[in-house]
MILUMKOL-761026 format. One record per residue (C-alpha): residue number from 1; residue in three letters; z, y, x. Coordinates in pm, whole numbers, plus 50000, padded with zeros to 5 digits. Example, Ala and Ser with C-alpha at 12.3 -4.5 7.8 and 13.67 -1.06 7.14 Angstrom:
BEGIN
+-----+-----+-------+-------+-------+
:   i :  aa :     z :     y :     x :
+-----+-----+-------+-------+-------+
:   1 : ala : 50780 : 49550 : 51230 :
:   2 : ser : 50714 : 49894 : 51367 :
+-----+-----+-------+-------+-------+
//
This chain:
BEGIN
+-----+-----+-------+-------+-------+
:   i :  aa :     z :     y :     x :
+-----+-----+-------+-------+-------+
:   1 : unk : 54239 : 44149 : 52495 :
:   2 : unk : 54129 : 44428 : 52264 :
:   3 : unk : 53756 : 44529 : 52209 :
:   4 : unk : 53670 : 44860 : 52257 :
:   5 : unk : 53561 : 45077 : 51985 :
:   6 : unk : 53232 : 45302 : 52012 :
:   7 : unk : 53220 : 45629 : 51822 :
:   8 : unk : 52871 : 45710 : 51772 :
:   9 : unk : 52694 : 46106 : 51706 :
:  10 : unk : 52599 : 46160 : 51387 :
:  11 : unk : 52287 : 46324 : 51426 :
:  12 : unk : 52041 : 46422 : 51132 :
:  13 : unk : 51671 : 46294 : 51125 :
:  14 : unk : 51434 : 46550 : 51153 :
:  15 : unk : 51280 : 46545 : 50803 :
:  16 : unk : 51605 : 46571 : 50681 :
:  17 : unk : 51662 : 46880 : 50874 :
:  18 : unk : 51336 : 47040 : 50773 :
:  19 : unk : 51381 : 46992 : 50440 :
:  20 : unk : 51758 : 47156 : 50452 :
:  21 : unk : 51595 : 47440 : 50637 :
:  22 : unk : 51309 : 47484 : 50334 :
:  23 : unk : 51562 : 47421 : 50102 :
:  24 : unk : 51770 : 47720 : 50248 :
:  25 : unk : 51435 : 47942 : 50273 :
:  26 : unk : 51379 : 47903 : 49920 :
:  27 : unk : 51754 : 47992 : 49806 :
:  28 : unk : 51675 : 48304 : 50074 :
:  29 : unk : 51350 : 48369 : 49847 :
:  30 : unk : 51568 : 48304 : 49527 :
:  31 : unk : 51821 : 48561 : 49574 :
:  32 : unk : 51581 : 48801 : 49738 :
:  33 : unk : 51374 : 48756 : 49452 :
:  34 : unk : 51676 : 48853 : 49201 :
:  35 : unk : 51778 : 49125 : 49427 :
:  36 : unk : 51402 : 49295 : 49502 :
:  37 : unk : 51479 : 49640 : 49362 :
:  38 : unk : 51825 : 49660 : 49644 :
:  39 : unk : 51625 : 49515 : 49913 :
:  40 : unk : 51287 : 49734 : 49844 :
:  41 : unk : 51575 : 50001 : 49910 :
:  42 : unk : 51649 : 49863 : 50226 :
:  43 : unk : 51358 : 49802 : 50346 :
:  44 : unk : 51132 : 50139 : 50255 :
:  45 : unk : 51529 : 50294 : 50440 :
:  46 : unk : 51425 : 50051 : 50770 :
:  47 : unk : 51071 : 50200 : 50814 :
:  48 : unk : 51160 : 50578 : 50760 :
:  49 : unk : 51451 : 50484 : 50981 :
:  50 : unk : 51196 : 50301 : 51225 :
:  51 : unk : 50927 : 50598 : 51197 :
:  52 : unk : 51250 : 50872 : 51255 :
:  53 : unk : 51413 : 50716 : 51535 :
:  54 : unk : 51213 : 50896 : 51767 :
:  55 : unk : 51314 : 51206 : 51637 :
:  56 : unk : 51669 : 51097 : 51594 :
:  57 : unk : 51671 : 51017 : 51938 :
:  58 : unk : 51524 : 51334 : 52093 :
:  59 : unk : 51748 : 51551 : 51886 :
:  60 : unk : 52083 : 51391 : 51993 :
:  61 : unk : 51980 : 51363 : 52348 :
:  62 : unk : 51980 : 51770 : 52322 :
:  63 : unk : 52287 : 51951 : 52453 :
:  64 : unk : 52436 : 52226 : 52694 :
:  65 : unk : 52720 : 52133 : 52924 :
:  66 : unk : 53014 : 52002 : 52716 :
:  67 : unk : 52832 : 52054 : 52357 :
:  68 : unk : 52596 : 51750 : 52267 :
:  69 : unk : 52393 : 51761 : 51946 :
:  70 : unk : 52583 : 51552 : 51692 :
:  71 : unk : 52402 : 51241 : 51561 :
:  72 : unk : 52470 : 51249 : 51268 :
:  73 : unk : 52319 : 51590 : 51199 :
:  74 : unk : 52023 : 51474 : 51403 :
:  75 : unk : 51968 : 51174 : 51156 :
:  76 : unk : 52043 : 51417 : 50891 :
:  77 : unk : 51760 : 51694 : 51033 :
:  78 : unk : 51509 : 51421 : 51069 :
:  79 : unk : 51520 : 51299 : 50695 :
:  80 : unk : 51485 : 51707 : 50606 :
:  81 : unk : 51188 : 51662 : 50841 :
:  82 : unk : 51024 : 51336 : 50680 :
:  83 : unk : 51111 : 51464 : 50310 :
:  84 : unk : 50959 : 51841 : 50381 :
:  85 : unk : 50642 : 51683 : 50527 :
:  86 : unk : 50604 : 51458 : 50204 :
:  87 : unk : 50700 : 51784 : 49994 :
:  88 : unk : 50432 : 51978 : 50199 :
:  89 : unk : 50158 : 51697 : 50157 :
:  90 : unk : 50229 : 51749 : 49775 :
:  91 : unk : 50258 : 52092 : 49781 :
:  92 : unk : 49873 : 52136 : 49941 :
:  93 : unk : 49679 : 51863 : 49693 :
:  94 : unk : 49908 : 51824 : 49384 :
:  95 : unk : 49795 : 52197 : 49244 :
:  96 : unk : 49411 : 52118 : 49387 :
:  97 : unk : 49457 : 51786 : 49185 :
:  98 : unk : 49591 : 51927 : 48871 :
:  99 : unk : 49332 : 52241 : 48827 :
: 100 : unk : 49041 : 51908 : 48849 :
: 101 : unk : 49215 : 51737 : 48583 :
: 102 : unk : 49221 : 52051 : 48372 :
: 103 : unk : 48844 : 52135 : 48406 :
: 104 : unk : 48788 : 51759 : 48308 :
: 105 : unk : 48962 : 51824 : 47990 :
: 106 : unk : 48766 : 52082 : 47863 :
: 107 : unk : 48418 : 51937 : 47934 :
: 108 : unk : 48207 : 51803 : 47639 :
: 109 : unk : 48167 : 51502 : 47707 :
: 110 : unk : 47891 : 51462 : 47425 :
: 111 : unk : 47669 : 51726 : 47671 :
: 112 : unk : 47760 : 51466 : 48002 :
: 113 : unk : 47623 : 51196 : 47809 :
: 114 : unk : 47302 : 51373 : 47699 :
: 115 : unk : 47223 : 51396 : 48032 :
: 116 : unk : 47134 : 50989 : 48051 :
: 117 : unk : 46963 : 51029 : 47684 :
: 118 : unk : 46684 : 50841 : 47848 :
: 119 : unk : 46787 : 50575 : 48079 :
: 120 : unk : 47057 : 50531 : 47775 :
: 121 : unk : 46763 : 50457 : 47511 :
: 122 : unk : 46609 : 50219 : 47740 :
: 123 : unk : 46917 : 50028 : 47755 :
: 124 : unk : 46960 : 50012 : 47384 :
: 125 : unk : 46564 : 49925 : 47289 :
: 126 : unk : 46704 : 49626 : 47569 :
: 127 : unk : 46982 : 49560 : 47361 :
: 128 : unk : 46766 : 49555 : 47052 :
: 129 : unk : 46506 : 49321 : 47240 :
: 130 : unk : 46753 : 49055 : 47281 :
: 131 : unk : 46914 : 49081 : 46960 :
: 132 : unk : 46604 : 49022 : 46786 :
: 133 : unk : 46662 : 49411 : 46658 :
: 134 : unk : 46944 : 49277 : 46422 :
: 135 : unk : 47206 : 49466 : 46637 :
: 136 : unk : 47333 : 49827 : 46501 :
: 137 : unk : 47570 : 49914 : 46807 :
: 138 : unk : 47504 : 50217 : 46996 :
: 139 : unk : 47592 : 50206 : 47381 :
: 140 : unk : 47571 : 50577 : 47406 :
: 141 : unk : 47840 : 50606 : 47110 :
: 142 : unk : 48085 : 50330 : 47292 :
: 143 : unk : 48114 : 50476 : 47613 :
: 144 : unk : 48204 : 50820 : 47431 :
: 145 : unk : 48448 : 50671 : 47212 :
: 146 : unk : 48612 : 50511 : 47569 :
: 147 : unk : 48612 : 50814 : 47753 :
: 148 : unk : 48704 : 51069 : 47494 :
: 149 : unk : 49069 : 50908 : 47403 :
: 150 : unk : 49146 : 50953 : 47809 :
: 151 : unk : 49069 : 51347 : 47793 :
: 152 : unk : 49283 : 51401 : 47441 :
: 153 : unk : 49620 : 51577 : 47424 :
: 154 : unk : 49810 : 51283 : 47240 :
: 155 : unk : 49678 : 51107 : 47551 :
: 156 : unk : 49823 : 51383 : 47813 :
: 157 : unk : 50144 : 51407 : 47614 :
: 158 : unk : 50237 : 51006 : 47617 :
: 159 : unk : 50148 : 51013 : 47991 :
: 160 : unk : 50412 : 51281 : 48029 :
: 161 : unk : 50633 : 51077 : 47842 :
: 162 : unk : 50648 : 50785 : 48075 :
: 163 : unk : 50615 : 50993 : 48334 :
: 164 : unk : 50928 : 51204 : 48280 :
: 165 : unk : 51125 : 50806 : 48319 :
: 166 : unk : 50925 : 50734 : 48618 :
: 167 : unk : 51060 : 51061 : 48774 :
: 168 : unk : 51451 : 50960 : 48640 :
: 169 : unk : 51390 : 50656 : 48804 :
: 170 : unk : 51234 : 50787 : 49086 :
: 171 : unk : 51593 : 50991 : 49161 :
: 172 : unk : 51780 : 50729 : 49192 :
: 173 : unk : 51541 : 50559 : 49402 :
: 174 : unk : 51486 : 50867 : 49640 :
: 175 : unk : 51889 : 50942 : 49635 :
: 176 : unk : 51952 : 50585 : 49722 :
: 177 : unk : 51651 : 50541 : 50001 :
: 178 : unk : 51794 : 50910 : 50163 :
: 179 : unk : 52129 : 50741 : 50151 :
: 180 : unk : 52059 : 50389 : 50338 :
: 181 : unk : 51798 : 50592 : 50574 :
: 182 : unk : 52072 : 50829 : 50719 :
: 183 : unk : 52289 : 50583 : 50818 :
: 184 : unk : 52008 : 50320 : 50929 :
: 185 : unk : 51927 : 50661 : 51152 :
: 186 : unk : 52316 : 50767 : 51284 :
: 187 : unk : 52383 : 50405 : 51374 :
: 188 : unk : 52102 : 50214 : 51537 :
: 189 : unk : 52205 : 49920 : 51553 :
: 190 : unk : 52332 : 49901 : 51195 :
: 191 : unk : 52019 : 49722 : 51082 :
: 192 : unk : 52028 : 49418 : 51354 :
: 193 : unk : 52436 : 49376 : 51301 :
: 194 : unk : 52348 : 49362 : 50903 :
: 195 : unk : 52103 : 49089 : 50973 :
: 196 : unk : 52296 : 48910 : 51257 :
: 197 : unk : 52595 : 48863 : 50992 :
: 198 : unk : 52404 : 48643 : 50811 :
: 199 : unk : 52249 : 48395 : 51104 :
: 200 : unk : 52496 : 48117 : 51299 :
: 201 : unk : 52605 : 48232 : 51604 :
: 202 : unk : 52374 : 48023 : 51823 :
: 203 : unk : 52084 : 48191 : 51619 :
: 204 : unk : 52155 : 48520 : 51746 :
: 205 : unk : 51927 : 48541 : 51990 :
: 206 : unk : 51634 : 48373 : 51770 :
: 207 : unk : 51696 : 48668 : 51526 :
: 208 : unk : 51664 : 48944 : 51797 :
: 209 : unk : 51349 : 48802 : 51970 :
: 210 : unk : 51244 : 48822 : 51566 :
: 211 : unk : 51340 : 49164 : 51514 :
: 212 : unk : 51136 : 49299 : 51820 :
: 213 : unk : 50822 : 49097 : 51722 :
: 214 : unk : 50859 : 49223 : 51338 :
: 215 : unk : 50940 : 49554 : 51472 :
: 216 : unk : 50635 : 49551 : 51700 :
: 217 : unk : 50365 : 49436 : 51456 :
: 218 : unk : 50498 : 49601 : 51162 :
: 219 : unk : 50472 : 49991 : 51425 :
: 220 : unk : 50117 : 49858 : 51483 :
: 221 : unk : 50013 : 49780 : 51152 :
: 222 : unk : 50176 : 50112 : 51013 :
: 223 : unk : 50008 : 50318 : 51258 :
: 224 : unk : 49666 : 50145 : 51146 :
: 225 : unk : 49681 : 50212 : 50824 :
: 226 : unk : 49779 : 50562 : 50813 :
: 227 : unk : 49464 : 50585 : 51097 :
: 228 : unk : 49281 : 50393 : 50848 :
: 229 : unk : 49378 : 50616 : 50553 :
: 230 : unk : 49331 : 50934 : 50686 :
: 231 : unk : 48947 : 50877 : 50835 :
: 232 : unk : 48850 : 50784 : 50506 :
: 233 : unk : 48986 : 51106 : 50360 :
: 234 : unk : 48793 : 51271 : 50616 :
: 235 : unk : 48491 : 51077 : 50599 :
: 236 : unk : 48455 : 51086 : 50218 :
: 237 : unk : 48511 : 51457 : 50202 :
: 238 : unk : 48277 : 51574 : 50434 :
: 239 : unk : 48035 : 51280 : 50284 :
: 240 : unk : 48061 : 51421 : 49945 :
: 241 : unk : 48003 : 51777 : 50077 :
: 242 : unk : 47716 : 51675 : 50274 :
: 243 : unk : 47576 : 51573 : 49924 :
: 244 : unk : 47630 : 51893 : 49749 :
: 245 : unk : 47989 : 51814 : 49569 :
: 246 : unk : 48193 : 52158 : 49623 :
: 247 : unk : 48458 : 52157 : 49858 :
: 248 : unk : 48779 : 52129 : 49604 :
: 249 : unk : 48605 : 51870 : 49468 :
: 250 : unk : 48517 : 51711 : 49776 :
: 251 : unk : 48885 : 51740 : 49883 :
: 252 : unk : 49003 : 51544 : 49564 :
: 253 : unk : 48783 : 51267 : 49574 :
: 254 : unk : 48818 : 51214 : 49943 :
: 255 : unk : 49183 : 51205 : 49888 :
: 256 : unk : 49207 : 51003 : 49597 :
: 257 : unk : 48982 : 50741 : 49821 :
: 258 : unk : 49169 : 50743 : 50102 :
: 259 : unk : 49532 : 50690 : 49929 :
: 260 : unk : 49385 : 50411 : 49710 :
: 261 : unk : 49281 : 50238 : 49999 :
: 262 : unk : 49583 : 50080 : 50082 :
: 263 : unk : 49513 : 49867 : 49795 :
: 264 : unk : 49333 : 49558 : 49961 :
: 265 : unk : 48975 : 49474 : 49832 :
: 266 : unk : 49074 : 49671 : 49466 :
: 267 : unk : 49171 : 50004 : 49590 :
: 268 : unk : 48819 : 50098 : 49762 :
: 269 : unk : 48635 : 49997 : 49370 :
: 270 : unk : 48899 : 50276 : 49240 :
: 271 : unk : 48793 : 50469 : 49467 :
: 272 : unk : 48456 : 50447 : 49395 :
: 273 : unk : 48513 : 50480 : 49069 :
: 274 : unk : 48686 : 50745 : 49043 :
: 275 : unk : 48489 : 50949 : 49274 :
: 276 : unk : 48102 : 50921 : 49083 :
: 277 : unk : 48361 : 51004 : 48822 :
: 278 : unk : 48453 : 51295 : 48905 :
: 279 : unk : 48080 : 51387 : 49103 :
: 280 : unk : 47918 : 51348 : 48759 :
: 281 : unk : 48146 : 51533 : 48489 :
: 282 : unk : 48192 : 51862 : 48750 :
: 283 : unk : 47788 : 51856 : 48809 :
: 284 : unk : 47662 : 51856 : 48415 :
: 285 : unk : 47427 : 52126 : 48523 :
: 286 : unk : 47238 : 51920 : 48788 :
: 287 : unk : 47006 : 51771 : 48484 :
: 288 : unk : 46740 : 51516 : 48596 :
: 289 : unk : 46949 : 51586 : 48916 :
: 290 : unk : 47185 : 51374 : 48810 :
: 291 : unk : 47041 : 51024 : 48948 :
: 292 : unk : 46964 : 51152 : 49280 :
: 293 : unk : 47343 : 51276 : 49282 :
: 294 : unk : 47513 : 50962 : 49166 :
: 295 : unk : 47248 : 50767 : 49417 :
: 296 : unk : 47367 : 51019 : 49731 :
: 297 : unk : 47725 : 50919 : 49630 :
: 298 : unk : 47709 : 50560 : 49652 :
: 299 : unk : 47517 : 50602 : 49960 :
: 300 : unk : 47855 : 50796 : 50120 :
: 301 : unk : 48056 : 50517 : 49978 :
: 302 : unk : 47892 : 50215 : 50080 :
: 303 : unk : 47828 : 50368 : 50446 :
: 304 : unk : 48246 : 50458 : 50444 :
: 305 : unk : 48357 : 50137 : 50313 :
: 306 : unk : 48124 : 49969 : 50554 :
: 307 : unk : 48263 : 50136 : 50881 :
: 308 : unk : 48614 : 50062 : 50724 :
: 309 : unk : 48531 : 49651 : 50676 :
: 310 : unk : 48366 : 49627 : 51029 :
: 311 : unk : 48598 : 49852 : 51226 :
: 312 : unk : 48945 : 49948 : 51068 :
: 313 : unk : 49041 : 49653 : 50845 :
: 314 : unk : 48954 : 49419 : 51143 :
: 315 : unk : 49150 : 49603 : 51347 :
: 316 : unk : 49461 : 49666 : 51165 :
: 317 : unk : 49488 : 49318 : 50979 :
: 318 : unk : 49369 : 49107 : 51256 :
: 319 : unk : 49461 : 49276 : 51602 :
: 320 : unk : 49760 : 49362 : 51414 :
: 321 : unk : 49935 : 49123 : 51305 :
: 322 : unk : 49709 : 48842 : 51438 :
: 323 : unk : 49621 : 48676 : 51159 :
: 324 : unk : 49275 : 48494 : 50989 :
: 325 : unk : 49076 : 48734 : 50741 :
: 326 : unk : 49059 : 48397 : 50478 :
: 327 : unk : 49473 : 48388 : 50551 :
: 328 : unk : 49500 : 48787 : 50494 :
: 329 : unk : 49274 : 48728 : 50157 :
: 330 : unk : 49451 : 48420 : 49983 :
: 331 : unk : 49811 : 48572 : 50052 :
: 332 : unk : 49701 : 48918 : 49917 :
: 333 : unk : 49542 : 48687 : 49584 :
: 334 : unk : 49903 : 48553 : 49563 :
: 335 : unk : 50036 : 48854 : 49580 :
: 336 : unk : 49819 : 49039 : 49292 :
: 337 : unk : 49885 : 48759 : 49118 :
: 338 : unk : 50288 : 48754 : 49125 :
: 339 : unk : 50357 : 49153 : 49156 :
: 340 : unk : 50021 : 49320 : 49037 :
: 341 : unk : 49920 : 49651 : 49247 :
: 342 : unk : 50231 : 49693 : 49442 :
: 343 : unk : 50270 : 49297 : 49567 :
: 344 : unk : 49893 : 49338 : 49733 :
: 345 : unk : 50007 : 49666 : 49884 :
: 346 : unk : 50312 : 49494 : 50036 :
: 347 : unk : 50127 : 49186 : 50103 :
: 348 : unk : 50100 : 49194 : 50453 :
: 349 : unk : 50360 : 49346 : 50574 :
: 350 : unk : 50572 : 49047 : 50379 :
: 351 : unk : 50414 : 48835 : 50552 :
: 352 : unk : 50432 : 48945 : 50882 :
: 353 : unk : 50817 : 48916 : 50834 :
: 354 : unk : 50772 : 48597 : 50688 :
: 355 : unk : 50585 : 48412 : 50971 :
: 356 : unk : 50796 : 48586 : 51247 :
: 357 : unk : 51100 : 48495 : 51095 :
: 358 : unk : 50881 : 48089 : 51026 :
: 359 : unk : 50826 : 48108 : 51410 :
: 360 : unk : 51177 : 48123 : 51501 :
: 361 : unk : 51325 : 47910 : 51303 :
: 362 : unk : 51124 : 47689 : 51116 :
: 363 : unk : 50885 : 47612 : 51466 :
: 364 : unk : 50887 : 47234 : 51402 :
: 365 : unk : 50713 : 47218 : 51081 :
: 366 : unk : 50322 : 47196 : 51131 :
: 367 : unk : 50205 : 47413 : 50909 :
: 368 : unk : 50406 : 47661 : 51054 :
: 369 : unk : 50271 : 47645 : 51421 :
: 370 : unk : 49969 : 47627 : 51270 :
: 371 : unk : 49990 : 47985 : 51127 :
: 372 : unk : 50157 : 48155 : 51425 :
: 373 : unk : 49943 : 48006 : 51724 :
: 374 : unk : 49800 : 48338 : 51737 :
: 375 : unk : 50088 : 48532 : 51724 :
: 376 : unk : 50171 : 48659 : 52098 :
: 377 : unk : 50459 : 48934 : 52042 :
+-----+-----+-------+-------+-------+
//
């Protein structure tokens, strides 16, 4: 009598499985890591694509009787659209910008100082004090041999320099991002089927429900932070005229502000910066004036930057993309850390990806339910 023979399902044990899927995120990482310069093509192409659909849309629904308006030249008109709205942005502050950084060149800067002769003396007879009066360095000479290099025109020149290869590379950049963007825009579905190629079969639908939910948060947060970014421009400019700064002035300082904003936690400190700056140099004239000035401006600051931690920031990086403040803060850390300005600029919406894409696929591991309880999209 013969025995029958069992064939027993090879199955994998869970850890084993997680750990195949982490090590397949961090090849992912790896190659997206080595490829970053394509894929920040890509990806600044998805959101003009993303922001221009709309448009897209509209125009090539257009037509009389037999003609119908060509997709392709609507996905062509909408990136003229996009492009001449960034050219017209430009075209309004970049001359405003440019006649402030002129008058800043030709102030004497040994005049701006005399202003604080006073306050400056007490600091040194401070210095002195705790020195025991051995110390010979003058603070009023330091910061003038800081700031004067910065207004010089070997200083101008060598800034022109790099920025006449930031501007080649910036060509190729643009050419490439109008490129990816037009057909991302003529083809809608181009994006998904790119992404789909990649996934199993049977993950298909995992990587659609993704797609929406990235596509959803990512329109949210977008929209936030232009809001965001735009009522600080307005807020700061009519602050600073409120406090006597003239209205060109104004304009600059409440745009600088606003567009340095989108740097988390740094950006509003530039801002700041940047803005007494400017308040000071343009106002030698003010005289014993000049505290109460510098005083009023901080004021406008601290009350802006205040309405912007308790009402935008919550709003955009927690109703947004439903996540902890402490989370938000270590990951944008990380990302200074790894990729300076530009990683903590990109920090979030990175991450959003990230943890929709963790959701989907990598559910079982704790930590990851852990960080996307929240998320309800």
């Amino acid at each position: 009598m013969m025995k029958k023979t069992t064939q027993s399902n090879f199955t994998l044990n869970p850890w084993v499985k997680n750990i195949l899927a982490m090590l397949g995120l961090f090849i992912i990482i790896a190659l997206a890591w080595y490829f970053r310069t394509i894929l920040a093509y890509v990806a600044i192409s998805a959101v003009l694509a993303l922001v221009g659909r709309p448009v897209t849309d509209f125009l090539s629904s257009l037509g009389y009787k037999r003609f119908k308006f060509p997709r392709s030249l609507a996905a062509a008109l909408t990136i003229l659209l996009i492009f001449g709205l960034i050219f017209l942005f430009f075209r309004i502050f970049i001359p405003v910008i440019l006649k402030q950084a002129k008058e800043l060149s030709t102030i004497d800067y040994s005049q701006w100082m005399a202003q604080f002769q006073a306050p400056f003396q007490k600091l040194q007879d401070a210095w002195q004090s705790l020195n025991g009066g051995k110390s010979n360095v003058s603070i009023q000479a330091f910061l003038l041999e800081k700031i004067n290099p910065l207004t010089s025109v070997n200083f101008l020149s060598n800034f022109i320099t790099l920025l006449t290869g930031f501007l080649g590379n910036l060509f190729i950049a643009l050419f490439s991002i109008t490129f990816i963007t037009f057909f991302f825009l003529k083809e809608e579905k181009l994006f998904t089927n790119m992404l789909l190629v990649l996934v199993p079969s049977k993950k298909e639908k995992a990587l659609l429900r993704a797609i929406d939910s990235i596509n959803h948060l990512l329109i949210r947060y977008f929209i936030g932070l232009t809001t965001e970014v735009t009522f600080i421009i307005i807020l700061v400019t009519l602050g600073m005229m409120l406090v006597g700064i003239k209205f060109q002035n104004a304009m600059v300082i409440g745009l600088f502000a606003g567009m340095v904003n989108v740097v988390p936690y740094v950006g509003p400190l530039i801002g700041t910066s940047f803005g007494l700056l400017l308040g000071m140099v343009t106002h030698l004239h003010e005289g014993s004036g000049m505290l109460t000035l510098i005083l009023l401006m901080l004021t406008v600051f601290a009350i802006v930057h205040l309405i912007d931690n308790l009402v935008f920031q919550p709003w955009i990086y927690s109703s947004s993309v439903h996540a902890h403040p402490l989370e938000i803060f270590l990951v944008i850390l990380m990302a200074g850390s790894l990729w300076g300005i530009a990683g903590m600029i990109v920090a979030i919406p990175t991450y959003t990806v990230f943890r929709v894409l963790a959701r989907e696929f990598l559910y079982n591991l704790k930590l990851v339910k852990k960080l996307t309880k929240k998320m309800n999209v």
